[in-house]
TIRO-2110 file (N, C-alpha, C; in Angstrom, 1 decimal):
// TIRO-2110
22.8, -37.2, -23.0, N, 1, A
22.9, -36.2, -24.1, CA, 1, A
21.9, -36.6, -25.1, C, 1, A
20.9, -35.3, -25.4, N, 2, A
20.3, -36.3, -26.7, CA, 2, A
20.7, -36.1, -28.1, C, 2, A
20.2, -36.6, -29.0, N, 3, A
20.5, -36.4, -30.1, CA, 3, A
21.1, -35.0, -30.9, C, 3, A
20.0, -34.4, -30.4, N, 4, A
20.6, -32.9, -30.9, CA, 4, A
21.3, -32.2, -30.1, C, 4, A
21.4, -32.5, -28.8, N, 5, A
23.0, -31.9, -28.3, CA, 5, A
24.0, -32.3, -28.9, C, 5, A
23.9, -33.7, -29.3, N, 6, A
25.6, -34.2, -30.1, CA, 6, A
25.9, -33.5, -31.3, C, 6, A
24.8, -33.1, -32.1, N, 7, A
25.6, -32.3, -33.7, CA, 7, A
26.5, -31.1, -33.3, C, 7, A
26.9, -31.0, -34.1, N, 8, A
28.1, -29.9, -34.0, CA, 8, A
27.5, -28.5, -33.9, C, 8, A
28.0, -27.2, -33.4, N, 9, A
27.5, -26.3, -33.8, CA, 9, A
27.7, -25.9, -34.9, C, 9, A
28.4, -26.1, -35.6, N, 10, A
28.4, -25.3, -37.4, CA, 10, A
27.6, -26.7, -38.1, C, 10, A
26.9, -27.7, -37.9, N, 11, A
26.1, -28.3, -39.0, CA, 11, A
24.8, -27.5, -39.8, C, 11, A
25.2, -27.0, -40.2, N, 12, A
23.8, -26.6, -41.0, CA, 12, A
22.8, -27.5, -41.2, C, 12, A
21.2, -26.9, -41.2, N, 13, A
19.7, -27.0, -41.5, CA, 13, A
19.6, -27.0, -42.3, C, 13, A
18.7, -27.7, -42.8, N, 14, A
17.1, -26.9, -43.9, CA, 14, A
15.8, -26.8, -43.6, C, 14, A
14.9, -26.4, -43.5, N, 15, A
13.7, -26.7, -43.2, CA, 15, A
13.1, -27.6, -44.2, C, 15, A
12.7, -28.8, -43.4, N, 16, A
11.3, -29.4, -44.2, CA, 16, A
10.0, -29.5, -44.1, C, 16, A
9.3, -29.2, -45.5, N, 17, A
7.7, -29.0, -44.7, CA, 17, A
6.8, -29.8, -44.0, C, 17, A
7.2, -30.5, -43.6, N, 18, A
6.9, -31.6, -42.8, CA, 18, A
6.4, -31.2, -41.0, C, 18, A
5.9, -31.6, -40.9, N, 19, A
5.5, -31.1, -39.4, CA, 19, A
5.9, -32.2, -38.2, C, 19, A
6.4, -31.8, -37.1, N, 20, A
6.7, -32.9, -36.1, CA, 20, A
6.0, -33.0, -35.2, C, 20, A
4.9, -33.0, -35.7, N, 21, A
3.4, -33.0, -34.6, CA, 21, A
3.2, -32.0, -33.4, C, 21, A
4.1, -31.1, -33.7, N, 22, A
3.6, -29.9, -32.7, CA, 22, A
3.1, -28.4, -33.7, C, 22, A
2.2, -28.0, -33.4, N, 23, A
1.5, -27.1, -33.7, CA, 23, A
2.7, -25.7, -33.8, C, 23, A
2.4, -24.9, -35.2, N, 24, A
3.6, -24.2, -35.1, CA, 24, A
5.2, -24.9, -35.4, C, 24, A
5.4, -25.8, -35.2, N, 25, A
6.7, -26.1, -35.2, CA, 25, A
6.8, -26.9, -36.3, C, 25, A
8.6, -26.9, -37.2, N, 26, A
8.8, -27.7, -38.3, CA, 26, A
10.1, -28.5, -37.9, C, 26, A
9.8, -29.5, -38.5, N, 27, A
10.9, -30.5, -38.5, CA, 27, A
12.3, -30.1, -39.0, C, 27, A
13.4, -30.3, -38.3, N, 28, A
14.8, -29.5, -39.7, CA, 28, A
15.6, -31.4, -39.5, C, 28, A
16.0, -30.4, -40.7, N, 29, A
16.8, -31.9, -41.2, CA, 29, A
17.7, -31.6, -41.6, C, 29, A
19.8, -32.2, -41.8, N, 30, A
20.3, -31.7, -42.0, CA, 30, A
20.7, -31.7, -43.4, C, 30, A
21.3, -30.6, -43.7, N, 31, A
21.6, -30.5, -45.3, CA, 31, A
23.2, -31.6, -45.9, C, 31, A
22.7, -31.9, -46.7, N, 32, A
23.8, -32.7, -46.9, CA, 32, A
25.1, -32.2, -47.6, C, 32, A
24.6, -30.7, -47.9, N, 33, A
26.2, -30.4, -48.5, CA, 33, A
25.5, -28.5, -48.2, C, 33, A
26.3, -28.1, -47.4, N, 34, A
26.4, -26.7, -46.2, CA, 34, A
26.3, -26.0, -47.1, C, 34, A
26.4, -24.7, -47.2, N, 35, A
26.7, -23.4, -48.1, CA, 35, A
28.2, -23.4, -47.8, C, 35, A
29.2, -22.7, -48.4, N, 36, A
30.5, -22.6, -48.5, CA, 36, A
31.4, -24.2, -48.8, C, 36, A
30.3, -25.2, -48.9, N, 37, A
31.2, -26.4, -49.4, CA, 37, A
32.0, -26.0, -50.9, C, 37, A
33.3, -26.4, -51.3, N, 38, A
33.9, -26.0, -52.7, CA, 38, A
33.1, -27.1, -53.9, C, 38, A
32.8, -26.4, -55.0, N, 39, A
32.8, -26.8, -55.8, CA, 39, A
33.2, -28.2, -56.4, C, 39, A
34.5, -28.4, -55.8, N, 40, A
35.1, -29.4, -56.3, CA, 40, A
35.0, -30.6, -55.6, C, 40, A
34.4, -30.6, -54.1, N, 41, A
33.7, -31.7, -53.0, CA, 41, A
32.2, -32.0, -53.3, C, 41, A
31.4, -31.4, -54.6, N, 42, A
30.6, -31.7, -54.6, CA, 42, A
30.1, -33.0, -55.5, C, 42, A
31.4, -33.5, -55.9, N, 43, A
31.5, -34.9, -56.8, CA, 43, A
30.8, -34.5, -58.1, C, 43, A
30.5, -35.5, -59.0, N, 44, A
29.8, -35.1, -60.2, CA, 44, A
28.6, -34.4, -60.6, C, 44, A
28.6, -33.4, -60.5, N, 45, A
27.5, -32.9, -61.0, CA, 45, A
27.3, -31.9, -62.3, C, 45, A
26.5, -31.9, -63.1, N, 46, A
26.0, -30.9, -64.4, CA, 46, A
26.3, -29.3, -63.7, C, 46, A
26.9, -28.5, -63.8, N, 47, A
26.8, -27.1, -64.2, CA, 47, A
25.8, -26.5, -65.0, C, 47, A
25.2, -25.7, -64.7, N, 48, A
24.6, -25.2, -65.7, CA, 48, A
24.4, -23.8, -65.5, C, 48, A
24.4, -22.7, -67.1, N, 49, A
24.6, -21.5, -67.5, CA, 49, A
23.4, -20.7, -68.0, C, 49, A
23.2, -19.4, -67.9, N, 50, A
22.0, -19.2, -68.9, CA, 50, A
23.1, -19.2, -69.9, C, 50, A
22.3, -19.5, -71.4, N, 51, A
22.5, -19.3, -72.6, CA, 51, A
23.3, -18.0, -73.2, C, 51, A
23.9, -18.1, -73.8, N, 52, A
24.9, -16.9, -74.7, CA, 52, A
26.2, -16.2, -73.4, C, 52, A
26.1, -16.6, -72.3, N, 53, A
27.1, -16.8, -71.2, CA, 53, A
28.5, -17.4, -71.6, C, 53, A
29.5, -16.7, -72.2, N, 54, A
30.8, -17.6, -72.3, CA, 54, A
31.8, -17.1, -71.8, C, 54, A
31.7, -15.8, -71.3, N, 55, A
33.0, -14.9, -70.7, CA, 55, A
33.0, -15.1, -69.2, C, 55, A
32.2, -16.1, -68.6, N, 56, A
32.6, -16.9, -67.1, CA, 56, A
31.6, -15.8, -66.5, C, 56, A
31.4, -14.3, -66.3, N, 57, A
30.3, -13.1, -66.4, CA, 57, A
28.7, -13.7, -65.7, C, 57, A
29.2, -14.5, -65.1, N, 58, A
27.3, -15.4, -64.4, CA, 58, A
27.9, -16.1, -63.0, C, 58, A
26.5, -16.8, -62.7, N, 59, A
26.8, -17.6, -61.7, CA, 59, A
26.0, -19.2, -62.8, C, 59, A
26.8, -20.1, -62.1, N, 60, A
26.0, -21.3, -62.8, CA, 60, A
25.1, -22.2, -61.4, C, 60, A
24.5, -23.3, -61.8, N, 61, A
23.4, -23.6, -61.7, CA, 61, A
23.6, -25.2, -61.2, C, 61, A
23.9, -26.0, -60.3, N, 62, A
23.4, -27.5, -60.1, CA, 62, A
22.9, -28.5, -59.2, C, 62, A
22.0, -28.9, -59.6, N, 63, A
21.0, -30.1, -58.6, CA, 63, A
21.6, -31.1, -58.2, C, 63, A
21.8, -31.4, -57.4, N, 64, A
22.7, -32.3, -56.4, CA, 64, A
21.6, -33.2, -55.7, C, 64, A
22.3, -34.5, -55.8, N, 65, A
22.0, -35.9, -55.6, CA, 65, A
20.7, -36.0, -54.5, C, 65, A
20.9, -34.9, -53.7, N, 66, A
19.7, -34.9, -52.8, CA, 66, A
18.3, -33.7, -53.0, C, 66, A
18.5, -33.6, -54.4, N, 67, A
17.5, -32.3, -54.7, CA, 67, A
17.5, -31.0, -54.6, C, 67, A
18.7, -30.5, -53.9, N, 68, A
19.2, -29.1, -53.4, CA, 68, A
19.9, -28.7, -54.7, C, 68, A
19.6, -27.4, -54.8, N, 69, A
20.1, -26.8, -55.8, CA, 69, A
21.6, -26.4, -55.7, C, 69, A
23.2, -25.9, -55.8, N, 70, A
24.2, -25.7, -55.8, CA, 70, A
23.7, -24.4, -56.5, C, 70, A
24.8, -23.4, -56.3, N, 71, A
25.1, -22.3, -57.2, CA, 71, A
26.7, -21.6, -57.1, C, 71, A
27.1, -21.6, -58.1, N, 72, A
28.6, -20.7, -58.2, CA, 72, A
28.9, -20.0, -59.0, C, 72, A
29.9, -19.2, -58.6, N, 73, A
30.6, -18.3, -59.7, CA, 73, A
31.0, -19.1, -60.3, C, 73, A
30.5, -18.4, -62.0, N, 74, A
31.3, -19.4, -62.6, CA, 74, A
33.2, -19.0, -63.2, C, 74, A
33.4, -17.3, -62.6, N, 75, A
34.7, -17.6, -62.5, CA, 75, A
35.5, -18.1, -62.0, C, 75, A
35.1, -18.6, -60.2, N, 76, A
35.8, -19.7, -60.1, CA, 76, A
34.9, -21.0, -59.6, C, 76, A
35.2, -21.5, -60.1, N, 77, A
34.7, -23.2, -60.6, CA, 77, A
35.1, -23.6, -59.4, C, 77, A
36.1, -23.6, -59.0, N, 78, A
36.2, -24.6, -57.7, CA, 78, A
35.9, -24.1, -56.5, C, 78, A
35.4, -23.2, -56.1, N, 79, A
35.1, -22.1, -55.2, CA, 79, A
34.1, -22.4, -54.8, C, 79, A
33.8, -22.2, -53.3, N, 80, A
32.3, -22.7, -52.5, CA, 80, A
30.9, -22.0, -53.4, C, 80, A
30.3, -22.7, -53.1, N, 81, A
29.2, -22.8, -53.5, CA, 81, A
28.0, -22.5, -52.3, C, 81, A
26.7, -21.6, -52.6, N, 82, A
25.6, -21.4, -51.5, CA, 82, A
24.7, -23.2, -52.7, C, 82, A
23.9, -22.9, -51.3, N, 83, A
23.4, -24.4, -51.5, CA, 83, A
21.6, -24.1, -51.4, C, 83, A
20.8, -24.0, -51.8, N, 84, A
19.2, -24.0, -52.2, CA, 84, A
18.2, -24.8, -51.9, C, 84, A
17.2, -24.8, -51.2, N, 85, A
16.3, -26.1, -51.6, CA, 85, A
15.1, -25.7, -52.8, C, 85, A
15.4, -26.7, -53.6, N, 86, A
14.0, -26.3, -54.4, CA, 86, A
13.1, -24.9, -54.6, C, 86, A
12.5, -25.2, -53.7, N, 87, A
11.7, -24.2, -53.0, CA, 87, A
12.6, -22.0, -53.2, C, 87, A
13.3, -22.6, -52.7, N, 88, A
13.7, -21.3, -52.4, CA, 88, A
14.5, -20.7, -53.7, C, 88, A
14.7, -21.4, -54.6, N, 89, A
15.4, -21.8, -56.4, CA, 89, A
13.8, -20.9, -56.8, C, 89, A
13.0, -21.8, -56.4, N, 90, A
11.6, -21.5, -57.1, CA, 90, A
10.8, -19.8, -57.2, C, 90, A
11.2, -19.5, -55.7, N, 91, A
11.2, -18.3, -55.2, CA, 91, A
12.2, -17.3, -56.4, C, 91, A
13.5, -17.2, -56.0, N, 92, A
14.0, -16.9, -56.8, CA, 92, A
13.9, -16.3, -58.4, C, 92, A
13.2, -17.5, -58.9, N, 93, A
13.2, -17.0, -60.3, CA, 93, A
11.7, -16.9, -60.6, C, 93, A
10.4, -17.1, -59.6, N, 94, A
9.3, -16.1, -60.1, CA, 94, A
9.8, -14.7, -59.5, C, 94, A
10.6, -14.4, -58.7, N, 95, A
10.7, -13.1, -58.6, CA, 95, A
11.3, -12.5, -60.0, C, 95, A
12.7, -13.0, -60.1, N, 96, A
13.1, -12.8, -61.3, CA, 96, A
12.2, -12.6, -62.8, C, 96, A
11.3, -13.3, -63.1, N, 97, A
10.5, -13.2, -64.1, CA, 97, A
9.3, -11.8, -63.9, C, 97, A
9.4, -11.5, -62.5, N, 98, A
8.3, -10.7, -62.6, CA, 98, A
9.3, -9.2, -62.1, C, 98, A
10.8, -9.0, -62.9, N, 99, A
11.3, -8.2, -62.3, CA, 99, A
11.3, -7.6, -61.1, C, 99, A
11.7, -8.2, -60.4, N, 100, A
11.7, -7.8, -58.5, CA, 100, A
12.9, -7.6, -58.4, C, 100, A
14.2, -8.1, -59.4, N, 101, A
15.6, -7.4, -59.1, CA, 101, A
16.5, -6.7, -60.5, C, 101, A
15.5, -6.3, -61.4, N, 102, A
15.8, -5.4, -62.7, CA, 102, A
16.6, -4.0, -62.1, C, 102, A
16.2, -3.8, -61.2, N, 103, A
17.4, -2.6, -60.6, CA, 103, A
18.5, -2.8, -59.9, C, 103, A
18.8, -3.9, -60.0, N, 104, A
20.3, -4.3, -60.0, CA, 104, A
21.2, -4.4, -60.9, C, 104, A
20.8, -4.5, -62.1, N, 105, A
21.5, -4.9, -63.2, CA, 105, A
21.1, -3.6, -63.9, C, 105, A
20.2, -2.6, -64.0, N, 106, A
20.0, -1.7, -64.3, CA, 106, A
19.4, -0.4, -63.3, C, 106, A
20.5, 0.5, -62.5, N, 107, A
20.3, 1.1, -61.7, CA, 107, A
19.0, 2.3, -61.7, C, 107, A
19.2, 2.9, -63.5, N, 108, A
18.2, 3.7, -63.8, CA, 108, A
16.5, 3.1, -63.4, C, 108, A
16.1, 1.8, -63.1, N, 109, A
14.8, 1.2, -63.1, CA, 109, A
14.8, 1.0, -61.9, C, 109, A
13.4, 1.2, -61.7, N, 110, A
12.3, 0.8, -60.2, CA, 110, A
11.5, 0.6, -59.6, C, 110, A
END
């Protein structure tokens, strides 16, 4: 059996940009904390909010020990969390800045 027959089938990936010497193909490596891990397994970490946010009305924001971003509702706090690398955080909010999802939050815009 090799190596990658032994992981489980629900271990989740990430991709790293790293190449494993084959042309076309990328290295995956596994993520150290899955999407739908809780909140509260994620040990110590900073939360963080945009600004003027106090009616729980967001999702919050935290970088975890291995550089992956965390994200949750922040109405419930202890509740699984999707899980980010960098990269895809990064993606996210130049979209965001260049309104690519203004018609979500404002249906009349397009």
């Amino acid at each position: 059996m090799t190596r990658a027959d032994a992981r489980s089938p629900a271990q989740s990936f990430r991709y790293s940009p790293q190449s494993n010497g084959r042309s076309g193909h990328i290295r995956r490596s596994p993520m150290t904390h899955p999407n739908g891990t809780r909140a509260a397994d994620l040990g110590p970490v900073t939360w963080r909010r945009p600004a003027g946010t106090t009616d729980g009305r967001t999702v919050e924001f935290a970088v975890l020990d291995d550089g992956q971003v965390a994200v949750r509702n922040a109405r419930d706090p202890e509740g699984p969390v999707l899980v980010y690398t960098p990269d895809e955080i990064s993606a996210f909010v130049d979209g965001a800045k260049k309104g690519e999802f203004d018609d979500m939050v404002d249906p009349t815009r397009d």
